[in-house]
C-alpha positions as CSV (number, residue, x, y, z in Angstrom):
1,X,7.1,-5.0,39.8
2,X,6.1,-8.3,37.7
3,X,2.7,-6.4,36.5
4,X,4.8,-3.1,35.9
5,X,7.3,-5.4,33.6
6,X,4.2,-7.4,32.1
7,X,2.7,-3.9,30.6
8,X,5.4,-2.2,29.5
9,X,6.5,-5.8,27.4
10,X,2.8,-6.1,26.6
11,X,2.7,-2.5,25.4
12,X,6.1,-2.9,23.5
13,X,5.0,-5.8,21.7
14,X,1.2,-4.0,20.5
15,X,3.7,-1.0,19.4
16,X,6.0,-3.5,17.8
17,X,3.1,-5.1,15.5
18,X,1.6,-1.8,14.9
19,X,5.3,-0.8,13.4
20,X,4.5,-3.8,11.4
21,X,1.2,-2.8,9.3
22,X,0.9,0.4,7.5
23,X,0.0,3.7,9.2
24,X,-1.7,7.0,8.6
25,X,0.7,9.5,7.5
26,X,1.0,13.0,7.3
27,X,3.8,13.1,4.7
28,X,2.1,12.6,1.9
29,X,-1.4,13.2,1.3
30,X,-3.6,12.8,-1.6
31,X,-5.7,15.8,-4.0
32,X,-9.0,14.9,-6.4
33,X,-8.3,16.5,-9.5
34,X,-11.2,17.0,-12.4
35,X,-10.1,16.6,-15.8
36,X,-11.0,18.8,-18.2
37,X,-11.4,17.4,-21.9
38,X,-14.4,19.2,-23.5
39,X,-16.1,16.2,-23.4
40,X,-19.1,15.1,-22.0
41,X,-18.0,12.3,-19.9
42,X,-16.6,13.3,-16.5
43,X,-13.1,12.3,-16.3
44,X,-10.7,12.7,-12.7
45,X,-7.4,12.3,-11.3
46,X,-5.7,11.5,-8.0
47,X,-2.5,12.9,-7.3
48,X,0.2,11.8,-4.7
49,X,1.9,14.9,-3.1
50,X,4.7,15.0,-0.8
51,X,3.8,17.4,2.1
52,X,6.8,19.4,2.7
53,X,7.5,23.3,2.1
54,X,7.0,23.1,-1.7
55,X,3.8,20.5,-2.5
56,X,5.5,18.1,-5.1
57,X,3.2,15.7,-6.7
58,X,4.9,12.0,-6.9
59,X,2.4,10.2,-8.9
60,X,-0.8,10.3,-10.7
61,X,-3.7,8.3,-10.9
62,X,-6.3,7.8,-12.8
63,X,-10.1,7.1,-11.5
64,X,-11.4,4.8,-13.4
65,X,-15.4,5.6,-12.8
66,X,-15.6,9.1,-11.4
67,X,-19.5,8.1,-11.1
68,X,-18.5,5.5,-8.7
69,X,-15.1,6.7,-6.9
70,X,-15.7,6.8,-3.3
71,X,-12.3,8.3,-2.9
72,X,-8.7,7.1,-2.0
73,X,-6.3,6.8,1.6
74,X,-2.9,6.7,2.2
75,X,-0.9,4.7,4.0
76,X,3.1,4.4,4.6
77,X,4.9,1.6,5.9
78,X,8.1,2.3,7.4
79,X,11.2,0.6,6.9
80,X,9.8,-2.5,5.0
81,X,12.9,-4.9,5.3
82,X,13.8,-4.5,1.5
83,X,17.6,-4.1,1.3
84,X,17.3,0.0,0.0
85,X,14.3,0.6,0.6
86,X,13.3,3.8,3.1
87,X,9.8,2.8,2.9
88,X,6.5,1.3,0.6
89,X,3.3,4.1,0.3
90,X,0.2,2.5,-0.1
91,X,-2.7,4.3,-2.4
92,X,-6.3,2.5,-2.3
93,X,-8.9,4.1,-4.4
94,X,-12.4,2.8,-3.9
95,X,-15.2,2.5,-5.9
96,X,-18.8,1.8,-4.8
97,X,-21.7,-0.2,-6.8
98,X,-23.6,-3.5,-5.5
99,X,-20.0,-4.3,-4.0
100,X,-16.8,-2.2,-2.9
101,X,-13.9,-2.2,-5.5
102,X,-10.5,-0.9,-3.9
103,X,-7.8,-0.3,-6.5
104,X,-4.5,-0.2,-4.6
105,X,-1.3,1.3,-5.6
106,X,2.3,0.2,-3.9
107,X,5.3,2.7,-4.3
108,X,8.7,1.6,-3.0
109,X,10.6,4.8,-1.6
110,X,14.4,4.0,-2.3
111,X,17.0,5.4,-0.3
112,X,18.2,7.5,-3.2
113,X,14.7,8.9,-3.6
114,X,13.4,6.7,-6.4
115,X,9.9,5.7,-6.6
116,X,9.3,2.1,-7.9
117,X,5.4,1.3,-8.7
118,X,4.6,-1.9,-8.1
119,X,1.5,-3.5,-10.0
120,X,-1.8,-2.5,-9.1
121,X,-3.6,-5.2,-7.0
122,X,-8.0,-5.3,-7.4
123,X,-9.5,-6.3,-4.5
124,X,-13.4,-6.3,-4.4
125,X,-15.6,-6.9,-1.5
126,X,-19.2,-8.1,-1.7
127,X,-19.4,-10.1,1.9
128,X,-17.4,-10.4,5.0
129,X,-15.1,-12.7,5.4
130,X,-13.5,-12.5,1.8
131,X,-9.9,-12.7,1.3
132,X,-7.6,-9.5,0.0
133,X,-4.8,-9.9,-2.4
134,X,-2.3,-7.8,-0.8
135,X,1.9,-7.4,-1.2
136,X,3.4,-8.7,2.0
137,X,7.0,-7.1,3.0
138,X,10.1,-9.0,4.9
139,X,8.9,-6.4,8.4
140,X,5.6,-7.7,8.1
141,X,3.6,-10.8,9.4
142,X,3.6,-13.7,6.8
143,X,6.5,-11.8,4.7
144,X,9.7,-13.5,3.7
145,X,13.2,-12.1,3.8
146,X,14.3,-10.8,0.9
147,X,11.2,-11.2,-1.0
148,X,7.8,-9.2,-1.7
149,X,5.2,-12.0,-1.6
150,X,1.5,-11.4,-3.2
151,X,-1.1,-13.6,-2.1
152,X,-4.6,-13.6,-0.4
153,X,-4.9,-12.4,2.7
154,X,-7.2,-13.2,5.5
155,X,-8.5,-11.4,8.6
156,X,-10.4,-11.9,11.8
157,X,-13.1,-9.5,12.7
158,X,-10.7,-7.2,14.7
159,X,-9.0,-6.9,10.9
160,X,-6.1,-8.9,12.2
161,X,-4.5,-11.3,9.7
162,X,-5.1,-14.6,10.4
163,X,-3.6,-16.5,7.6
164,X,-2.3,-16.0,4.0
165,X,-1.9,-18.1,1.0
166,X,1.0,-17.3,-1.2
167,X,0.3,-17.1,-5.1
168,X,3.4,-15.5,-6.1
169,X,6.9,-14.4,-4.5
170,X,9.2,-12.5,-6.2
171,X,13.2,-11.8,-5.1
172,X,14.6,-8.2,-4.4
173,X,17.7,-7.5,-5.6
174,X,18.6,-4.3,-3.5
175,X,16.2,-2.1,-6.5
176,X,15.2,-4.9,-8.9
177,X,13.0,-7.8,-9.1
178,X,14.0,-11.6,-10.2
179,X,11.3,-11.7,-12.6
180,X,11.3,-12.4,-16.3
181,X,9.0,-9.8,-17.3
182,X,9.6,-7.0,-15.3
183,X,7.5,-6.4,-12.1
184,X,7.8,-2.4,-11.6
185,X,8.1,0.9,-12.8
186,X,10.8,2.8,-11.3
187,X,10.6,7.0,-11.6
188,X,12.6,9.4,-9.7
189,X,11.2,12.1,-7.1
């Protein structure tokens, strides 16, 4: 009976943590999109679309290199601890040359239905072991109550954070930021 309680808290506990960290979803989904400009340089687009009876697309995106655009993933994370907040999609577009560039994209889903667009964070990756700048959320490990905290991530090689170091926190304020200049972009879906 011990054993039978130890797995179901051990199992419990690896669900709880997963909850924690942003997961594959099949609500939104993402759609490559050339541009046409007459011109001779290729230009593209990635759009976010909401899966549901009619596609609706939430945001677009702009690749940057279409020469070098590996493509882009989507992630949600579900109730992130953010007074209002439903949940925070996660875009990453890569790009691949002599090291991997990953453009990510954060959009806060309010409970009214409003996206807000956080900066874009640059991540790029020429060895292992390097950190990641990354937004950390009150529901997740290293995140702060209240606050959306940027700073450098670090991972074991299971891709488990290890440790962070904060460079920046900044307050919510149920669908603002405590910040003198403005942090986001806020756009209704």
């Amino acid at each position: 009976m011990k054993n039978l309680i130890a797995l179901f808290t051990f199992l419990f506990a690896i669900a709880f943590v997963q909850a924690q960290n942003f997961q594959d979803t099949e609500k939104y989904r993402i759609a490559d999109h050339a541009v046409d400009k007459e011109t001779d340089t290729l230009q593209q687009e990635v759009f976010l679309i909401k899966d549901s009876d009619h596609e609706e697309k939430l945001a677009t995106f702009t690749v940057e290199d279409p020469y070098l655009y590996d493509g882009a993933y989507v992630t949600v994370l579900e109730n992130p601890g953010l007074e209002g907040v439903k949940e925070v999609i996660k875009v990453e577009l890569g790009y691949s040359a002599c090291c991997t560039s990953v453009y990510t994209h954060f959009l806060l889903v309010t409970e009214d239905d409003n996206l807000i667009q956080l900066p874009v964070l640059e991540n790029v990756f020429c060895d292992t072991g390097e950190a990641e700048v990354m937004y950390l959320f009150p529901s997740q490990p290293f995140g702060q109550t209240g606050k959306i905290v940027v700073g450098d991530v670090y991972y074991d090689e299971n891709y488990e954070v290890t440790r962070m170091e904060v460079a920046e926190t900044f307050q919510w304020l149920d669908d603002a930021f405590d910040t003198q200049d403005g942090l986001a972009q806020t756009t209704k879906f």
